[in-house]
VOLUM-787161 format. One line per field, with one value per atom (N, C-alpha, C): residue in one letter; atom name; x, y, z. Coordinates in steps of 0.1 Angstrom, whole numbers, plus 2048, in hexadecimal, padded with zeros to 3 digits. Layout:
BEGIN
residu <- [a, ...]
atome <- [CA, ...]
x <- [X, ...]
y <- [Y, ...]
z <- [Z, ...]
END
This chain:
BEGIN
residu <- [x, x, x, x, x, x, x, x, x, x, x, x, x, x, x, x, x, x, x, x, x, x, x, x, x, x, x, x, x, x, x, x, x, x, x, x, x, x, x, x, x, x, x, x, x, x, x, x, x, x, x, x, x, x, x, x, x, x, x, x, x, x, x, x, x, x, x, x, x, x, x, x, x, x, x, x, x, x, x, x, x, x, x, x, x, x, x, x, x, x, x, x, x, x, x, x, x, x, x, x, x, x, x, x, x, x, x, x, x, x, x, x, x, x, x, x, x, x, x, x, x, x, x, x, x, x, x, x, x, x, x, x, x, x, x, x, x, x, x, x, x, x, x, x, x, x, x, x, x, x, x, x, x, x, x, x, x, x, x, x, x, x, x, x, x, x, x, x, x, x, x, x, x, x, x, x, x, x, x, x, x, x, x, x, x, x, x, x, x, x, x, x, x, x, x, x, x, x, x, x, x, x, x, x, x, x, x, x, x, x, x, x, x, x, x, x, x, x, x, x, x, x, x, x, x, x, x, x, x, x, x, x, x, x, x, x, x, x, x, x, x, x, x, x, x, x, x, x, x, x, x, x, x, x, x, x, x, x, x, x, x, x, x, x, x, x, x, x, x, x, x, x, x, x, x, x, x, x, x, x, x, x, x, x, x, x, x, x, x, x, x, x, x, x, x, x, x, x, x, x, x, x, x, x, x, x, x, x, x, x, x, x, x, x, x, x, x, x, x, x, x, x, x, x, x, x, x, x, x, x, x, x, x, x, x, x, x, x, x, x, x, x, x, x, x, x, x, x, x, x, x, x, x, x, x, x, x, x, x, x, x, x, x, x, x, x, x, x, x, x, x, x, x, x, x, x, x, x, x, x, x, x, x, x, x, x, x, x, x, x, x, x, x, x, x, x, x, x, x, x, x, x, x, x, x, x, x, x, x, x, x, x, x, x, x, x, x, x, x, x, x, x, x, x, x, x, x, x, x, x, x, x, x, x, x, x, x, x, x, x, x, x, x, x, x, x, x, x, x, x, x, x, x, x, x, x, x, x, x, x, x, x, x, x, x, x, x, x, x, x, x, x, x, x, x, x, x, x, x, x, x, x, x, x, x, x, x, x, x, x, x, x, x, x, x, x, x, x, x, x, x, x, x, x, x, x, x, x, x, x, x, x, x, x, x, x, x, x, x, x, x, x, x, x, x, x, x, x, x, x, x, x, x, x, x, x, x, x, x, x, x, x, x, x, x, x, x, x, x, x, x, x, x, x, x, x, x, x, x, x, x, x, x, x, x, x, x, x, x, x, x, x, x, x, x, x, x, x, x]
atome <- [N, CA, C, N, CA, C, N, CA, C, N, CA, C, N, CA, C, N, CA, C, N, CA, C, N, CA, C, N, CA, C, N, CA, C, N, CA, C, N, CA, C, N, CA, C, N, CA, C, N, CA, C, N, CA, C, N, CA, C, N, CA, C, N, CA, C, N, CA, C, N, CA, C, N, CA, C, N, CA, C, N, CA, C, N, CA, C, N, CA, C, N, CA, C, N, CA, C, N, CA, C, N, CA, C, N, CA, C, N, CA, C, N, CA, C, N, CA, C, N, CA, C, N, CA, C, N, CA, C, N, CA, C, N, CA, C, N, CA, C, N, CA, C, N, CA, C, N, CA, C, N, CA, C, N, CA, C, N, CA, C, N, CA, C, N, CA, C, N, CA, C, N, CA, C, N, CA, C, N, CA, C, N, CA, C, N, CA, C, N, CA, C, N, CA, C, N, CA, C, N, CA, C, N, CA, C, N, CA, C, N, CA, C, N, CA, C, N, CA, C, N, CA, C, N, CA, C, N, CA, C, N, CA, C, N, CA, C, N, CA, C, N, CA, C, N, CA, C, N, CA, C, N, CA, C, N, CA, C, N, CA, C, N, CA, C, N, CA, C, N, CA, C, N, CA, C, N, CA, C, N, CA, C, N, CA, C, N, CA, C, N, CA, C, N, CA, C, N, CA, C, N, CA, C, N, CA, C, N, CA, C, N, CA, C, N, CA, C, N, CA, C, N, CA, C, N, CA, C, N, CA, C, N, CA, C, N, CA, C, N, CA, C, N, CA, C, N, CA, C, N, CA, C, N, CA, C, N, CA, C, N, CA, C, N, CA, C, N, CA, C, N, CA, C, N, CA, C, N, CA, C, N, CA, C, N, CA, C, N, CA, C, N, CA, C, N, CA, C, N, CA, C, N, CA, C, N, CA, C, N, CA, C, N, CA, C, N, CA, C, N, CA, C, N, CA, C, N, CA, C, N, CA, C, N, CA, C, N, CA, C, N, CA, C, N, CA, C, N, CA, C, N, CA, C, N, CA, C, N, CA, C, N, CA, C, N, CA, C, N, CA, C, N, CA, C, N, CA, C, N, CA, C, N, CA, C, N, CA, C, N, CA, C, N, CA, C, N, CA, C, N, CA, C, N, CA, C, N, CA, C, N, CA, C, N, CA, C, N, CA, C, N, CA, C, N, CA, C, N, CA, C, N, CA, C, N, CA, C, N, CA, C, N, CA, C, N, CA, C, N, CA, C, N, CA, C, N, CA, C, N, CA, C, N, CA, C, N, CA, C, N, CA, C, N, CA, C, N, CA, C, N, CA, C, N, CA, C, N, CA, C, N, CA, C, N, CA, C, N, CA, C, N, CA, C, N, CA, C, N, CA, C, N, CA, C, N, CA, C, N, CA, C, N, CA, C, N, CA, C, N, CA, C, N, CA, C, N, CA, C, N, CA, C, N, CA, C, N, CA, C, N, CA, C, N, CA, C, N, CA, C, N, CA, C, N, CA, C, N, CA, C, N, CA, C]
x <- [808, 800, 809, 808, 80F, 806, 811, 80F, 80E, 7FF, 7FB, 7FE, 802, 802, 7F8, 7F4, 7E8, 7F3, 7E8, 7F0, 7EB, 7F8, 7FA, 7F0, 7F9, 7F9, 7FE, 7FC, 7FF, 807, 80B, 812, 810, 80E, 80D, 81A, 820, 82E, 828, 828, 825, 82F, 831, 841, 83B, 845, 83D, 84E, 851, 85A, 860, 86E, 875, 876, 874, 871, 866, 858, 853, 849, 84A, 841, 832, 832, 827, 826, 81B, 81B, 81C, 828, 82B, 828, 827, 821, 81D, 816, 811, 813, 819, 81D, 819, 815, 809, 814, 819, 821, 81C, 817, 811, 81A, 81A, 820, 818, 820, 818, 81B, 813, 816, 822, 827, 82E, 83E, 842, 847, 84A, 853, 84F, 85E, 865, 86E, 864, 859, 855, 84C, 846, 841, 837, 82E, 829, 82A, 82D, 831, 827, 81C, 817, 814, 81C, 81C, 80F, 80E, 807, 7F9, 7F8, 7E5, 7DF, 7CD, 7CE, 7CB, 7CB, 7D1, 7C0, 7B6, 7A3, 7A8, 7AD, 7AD, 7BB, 7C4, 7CD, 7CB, 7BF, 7BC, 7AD, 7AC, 7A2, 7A8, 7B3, 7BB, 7C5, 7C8, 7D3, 7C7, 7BF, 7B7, 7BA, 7BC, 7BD, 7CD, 7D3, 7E2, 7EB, 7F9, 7FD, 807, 80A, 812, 810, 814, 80E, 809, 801, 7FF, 808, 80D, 817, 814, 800, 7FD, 7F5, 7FA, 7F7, 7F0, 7E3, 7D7, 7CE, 7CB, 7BE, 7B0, 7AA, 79C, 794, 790, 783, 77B, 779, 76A, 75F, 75A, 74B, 746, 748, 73F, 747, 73E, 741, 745, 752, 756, 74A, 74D, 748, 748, 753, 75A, 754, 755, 74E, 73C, 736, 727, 726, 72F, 72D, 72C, 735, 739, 72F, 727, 71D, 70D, 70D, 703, 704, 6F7, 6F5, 6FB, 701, 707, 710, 712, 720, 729, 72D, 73A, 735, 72A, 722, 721, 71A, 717, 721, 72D, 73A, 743, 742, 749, 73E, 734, 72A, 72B, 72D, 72C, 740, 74A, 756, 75C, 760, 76C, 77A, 77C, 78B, 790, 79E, 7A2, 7B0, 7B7, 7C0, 7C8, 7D2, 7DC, 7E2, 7DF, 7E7, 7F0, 7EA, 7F4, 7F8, 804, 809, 80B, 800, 7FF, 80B, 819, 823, 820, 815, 815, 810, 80A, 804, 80F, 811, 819, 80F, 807, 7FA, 7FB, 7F4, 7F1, 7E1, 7DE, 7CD, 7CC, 7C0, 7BB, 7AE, 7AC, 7A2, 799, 78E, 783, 77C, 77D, 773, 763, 75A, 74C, 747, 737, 731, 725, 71B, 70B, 706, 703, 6FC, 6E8, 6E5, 6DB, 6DA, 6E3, 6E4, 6F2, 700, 702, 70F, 711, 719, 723, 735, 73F, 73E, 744, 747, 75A, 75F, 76E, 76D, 771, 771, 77B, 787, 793, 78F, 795, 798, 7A4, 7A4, 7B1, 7B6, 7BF, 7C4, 7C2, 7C4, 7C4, 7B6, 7AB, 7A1, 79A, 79F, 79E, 7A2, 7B0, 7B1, 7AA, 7A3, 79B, 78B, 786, 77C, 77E, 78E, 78D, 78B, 792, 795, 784, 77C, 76E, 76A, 769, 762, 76B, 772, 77C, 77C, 784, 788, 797, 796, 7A7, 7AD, 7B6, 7BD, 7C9, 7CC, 7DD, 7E4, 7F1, 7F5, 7FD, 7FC, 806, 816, 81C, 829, 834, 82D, 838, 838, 82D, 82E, 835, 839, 83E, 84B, 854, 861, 867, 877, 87D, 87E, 878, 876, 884, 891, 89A, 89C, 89E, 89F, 890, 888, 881, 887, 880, 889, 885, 88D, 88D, 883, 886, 880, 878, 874, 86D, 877, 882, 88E, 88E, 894, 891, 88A, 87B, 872, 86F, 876, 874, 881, 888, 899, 894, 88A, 889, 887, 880, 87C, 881, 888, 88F, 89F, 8AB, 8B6, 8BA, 8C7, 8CA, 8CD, 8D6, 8D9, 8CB, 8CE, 8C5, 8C3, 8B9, 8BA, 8B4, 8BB, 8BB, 8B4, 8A7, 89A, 8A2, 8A7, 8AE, 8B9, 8BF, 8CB, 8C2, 8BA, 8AD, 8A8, 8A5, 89B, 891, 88A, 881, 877, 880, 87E, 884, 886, 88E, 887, 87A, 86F, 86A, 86C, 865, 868, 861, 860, 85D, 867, 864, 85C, 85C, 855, 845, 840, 835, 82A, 832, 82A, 831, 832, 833, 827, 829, 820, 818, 825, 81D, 816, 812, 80B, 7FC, 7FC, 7ED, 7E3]
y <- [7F4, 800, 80C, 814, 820, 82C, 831, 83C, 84A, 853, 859, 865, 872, 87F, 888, 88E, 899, 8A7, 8AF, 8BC, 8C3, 8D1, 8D6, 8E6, 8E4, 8F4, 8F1, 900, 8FA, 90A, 90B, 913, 911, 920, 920, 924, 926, 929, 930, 93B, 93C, 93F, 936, 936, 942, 949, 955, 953, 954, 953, 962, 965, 96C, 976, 96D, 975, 97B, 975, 977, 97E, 97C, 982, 975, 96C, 966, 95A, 956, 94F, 942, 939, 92A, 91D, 925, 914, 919, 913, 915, 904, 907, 901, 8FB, 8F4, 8EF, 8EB, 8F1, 8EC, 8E4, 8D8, 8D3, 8D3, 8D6, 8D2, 8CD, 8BD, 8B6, 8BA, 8B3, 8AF, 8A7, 8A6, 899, 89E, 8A2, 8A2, 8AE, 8B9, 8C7, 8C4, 8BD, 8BA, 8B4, 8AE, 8A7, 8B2, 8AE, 8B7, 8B2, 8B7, 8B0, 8BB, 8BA, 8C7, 8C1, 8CD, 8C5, 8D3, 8CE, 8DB, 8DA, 8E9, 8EA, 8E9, 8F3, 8F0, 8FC, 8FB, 901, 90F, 91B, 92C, 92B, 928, 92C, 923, 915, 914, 916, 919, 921, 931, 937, 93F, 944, 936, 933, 92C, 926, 91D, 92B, 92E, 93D, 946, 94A, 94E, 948, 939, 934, 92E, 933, 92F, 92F, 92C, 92D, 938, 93D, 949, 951, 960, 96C, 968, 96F, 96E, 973, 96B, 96F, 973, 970, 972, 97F, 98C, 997, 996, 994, 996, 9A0, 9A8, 9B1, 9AE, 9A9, 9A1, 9AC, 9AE, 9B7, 9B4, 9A2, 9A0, 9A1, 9A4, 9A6, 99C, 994, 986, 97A, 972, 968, 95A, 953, 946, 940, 930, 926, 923, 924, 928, 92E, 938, 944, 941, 93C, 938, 92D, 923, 914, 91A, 924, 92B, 932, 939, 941, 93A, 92E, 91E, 921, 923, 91B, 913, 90C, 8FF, 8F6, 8FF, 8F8, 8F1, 8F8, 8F2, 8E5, 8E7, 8DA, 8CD, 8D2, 8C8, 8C6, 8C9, 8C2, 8BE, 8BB, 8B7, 8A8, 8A9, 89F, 895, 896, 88F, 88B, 896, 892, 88F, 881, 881, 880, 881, 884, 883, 887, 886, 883, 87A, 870, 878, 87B, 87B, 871, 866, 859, 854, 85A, 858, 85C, 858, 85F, 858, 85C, 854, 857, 84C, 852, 852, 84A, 84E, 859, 861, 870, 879, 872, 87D, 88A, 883, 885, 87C, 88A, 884, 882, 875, 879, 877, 87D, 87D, 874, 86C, 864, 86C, 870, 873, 869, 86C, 862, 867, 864, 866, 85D, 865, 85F, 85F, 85B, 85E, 863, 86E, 874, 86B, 865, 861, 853, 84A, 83C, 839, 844, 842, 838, 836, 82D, 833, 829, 835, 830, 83A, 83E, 842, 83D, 844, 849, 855, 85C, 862, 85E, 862, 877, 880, 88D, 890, 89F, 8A2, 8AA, 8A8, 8AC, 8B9, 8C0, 8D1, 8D8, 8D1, 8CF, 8CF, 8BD, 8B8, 8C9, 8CE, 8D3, 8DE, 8DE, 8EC, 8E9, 8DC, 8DA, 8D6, 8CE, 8D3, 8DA, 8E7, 8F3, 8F7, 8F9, 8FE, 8F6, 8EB, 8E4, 8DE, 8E5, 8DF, 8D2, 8CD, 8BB, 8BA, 8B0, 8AB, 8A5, 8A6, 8A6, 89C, 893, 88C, 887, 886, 880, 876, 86B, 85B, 862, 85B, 85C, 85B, 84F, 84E, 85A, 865, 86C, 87D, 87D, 884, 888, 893, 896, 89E, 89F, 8A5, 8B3, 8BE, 8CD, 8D0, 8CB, 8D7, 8D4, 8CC, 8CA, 8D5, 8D9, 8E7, 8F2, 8F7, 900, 90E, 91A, 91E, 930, 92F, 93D, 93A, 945, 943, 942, 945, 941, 934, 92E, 91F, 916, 91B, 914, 910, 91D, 923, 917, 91A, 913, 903, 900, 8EE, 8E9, 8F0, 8EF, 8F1, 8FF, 900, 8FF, 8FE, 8FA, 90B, 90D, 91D, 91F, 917, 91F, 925, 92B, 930, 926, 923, 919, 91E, 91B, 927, 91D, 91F, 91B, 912, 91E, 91A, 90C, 90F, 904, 8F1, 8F1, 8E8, 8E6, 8EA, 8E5, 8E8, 8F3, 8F6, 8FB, 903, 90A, 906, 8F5, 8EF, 8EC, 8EC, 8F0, 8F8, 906, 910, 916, 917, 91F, 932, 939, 94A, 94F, 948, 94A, 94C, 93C, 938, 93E, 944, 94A, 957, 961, 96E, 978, 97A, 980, 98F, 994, 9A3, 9A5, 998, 993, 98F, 98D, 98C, 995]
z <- [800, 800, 800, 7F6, 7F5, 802, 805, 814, 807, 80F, 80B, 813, 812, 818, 812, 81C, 81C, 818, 811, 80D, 816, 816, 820, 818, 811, 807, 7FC, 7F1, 7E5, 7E1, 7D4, 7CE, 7C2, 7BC, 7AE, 7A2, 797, 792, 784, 781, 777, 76B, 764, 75A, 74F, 751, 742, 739, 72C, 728, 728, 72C, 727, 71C, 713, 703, 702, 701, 6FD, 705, 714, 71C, 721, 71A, 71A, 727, 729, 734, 72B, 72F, 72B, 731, 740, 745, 751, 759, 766, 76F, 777, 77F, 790, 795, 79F, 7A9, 7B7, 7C1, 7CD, 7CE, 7D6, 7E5, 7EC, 7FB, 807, 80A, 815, 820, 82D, 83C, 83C, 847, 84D, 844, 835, 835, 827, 832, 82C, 820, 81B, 80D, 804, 805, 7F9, 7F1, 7E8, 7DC, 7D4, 7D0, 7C1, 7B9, 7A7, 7A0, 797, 792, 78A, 77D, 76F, 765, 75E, 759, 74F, 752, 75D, 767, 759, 759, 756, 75B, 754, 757, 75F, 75C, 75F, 76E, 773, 77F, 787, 782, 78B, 78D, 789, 78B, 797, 79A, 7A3, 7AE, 7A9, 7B8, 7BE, 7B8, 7BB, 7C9, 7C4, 7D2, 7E0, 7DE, 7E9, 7EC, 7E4, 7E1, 7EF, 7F4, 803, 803, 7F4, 7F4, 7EE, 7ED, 7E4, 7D4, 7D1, 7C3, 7BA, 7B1, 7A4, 797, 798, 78A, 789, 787, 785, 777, 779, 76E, 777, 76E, 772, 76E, 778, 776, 771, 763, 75D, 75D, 75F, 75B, 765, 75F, 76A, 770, 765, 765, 772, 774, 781, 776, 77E, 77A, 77C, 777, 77E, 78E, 791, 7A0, 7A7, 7A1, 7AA, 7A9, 7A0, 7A1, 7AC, 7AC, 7B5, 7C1, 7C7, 7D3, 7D9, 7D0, 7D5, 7DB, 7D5, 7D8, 7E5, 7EB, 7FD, 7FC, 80B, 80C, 801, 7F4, 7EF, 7F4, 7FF, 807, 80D, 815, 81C, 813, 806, 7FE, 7F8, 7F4, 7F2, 7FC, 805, 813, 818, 814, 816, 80A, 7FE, 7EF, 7EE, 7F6, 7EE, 7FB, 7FF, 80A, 80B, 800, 7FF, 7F3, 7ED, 7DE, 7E4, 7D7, 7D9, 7CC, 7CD, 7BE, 7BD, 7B1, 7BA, 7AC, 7A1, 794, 78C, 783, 77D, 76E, 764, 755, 74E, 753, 747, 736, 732, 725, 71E, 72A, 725, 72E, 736, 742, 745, 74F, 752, 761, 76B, 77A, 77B, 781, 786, 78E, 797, 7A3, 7A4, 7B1, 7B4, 7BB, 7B9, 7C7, 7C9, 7D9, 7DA, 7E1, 7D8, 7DD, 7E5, 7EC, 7EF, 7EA, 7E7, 7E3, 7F1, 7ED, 7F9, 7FE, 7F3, 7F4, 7FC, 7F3, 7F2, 7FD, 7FF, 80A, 803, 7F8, 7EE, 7EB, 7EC, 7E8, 7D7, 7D4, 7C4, 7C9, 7B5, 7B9, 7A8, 7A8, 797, 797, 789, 785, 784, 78A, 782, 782, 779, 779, 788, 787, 796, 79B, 78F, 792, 794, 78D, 78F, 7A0, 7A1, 7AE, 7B7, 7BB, 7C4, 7C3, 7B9, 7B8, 7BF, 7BB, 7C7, 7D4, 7D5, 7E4, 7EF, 7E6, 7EA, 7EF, 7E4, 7E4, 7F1, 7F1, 7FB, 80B, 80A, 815, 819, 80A, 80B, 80D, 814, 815, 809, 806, 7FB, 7FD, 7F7, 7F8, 7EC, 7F0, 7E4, 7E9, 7E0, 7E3, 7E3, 7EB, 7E9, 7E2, 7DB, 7CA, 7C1, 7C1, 7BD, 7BE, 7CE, 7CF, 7CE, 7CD, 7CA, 7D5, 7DB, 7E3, 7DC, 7E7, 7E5, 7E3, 7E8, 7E8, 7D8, 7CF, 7BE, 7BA, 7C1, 7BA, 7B8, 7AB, 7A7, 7AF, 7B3, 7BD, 7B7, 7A9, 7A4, 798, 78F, 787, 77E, 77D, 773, 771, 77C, 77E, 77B, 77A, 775, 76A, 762, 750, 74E, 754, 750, 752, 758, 75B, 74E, 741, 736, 72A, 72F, 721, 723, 714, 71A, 71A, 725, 721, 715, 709, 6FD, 6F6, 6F3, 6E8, 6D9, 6D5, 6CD, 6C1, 6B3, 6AA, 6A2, 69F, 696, 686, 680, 674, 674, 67D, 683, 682, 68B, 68F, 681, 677, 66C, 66D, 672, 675, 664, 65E, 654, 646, 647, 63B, 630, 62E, 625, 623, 625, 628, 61A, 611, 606, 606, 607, 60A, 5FD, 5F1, 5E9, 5E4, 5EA, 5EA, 5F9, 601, 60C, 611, 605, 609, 60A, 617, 620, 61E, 615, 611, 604, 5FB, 5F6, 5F8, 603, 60D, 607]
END
């Protein structure tokens, strides 16, 4: 039986590239109990719920977006429901992170239900980033198996770091690669349009 740790808190990473200014990946820092070196990293959440987990995030916010819209998330509708919280604390007892699909390289999470009627458990695969985001809503415990975790001090320590886990430092010159070894300048000149 693989030993499970409950999360403590979490952290968000938002990789924007250098060049271009753009946001490249968004990054999920799970941290358990019992033992504050381990980690879950999980890339590539997406920007609609790291922007609803970040509310409840364990450290300052990094993603400087200026909210214009008027309009309410999904999030924000479930939240506003009488007894949301109740009725997802009553239906969800816990969520499990328990694997990791190497042939998508893809993590899922187990919840486990109960039928509030019939009193029956249920277990349904989601995506994890998901999962923490109804946790969060309904104040569920959360864990993750232990094969899955990683020793914190190998985290990277800044947002440089993070960008750098991905790409190599040289600069890597498009033309060099073959990128453009069919590229006809002829047949697709643009001021022709």
């Amino acid at each position: 039986m693989v030993r499970k740790y409950r999360v403590s808190g979490f952290t968000l990473h938002f990789q924007v590239s250098p060049r271009t200014g753009l946001l490249e990946n968004i990054v999920l820092v799970l941290e358990v109990e019992g033992d504050p070196n381990k980690v879950l990293k999980m890339q590539n959440i997406p920007l609609e719920i790291a922007i609803e987990l970040e509310k409840f995030a364990t450290t300052e916010s990094q993603l400087n977006i200026e909210n214009n819209d008027f309009r309410m998330s999904i999030f924000d509708v479930l939240m506003e429901i009488p007894n949301v919280e109740k009725m997802l604390r009553q239906s969800v007892k816990e969520i499990v992170i328990n694997k990791l699909h190497r042939d998508r390289n893809v993590y899922s999470a187990e919840v486990h239900l109960v039928d509030t009627y019939s009193g029956k458990p249920a277990v349904v695969e989601m995506i994890p980033s998901h999962a923490l985001l109804l946790s969060v809503m309904g104040n569920i415990p959360v864990y993750v198996s232990e094969d899955l975790l990683t020793d914190r001090s190998q985290e990277p320590t800044g947002p440089e770091d993070y960008f750098n886990m991905f790409i190599d430092d040289e600069i890597l010159d498009p033309d060099e690669m073959g990128f453009f070894d069919d590229w006809d300048d002829e047949d697709d000149d643009l001021e022709n349009l």
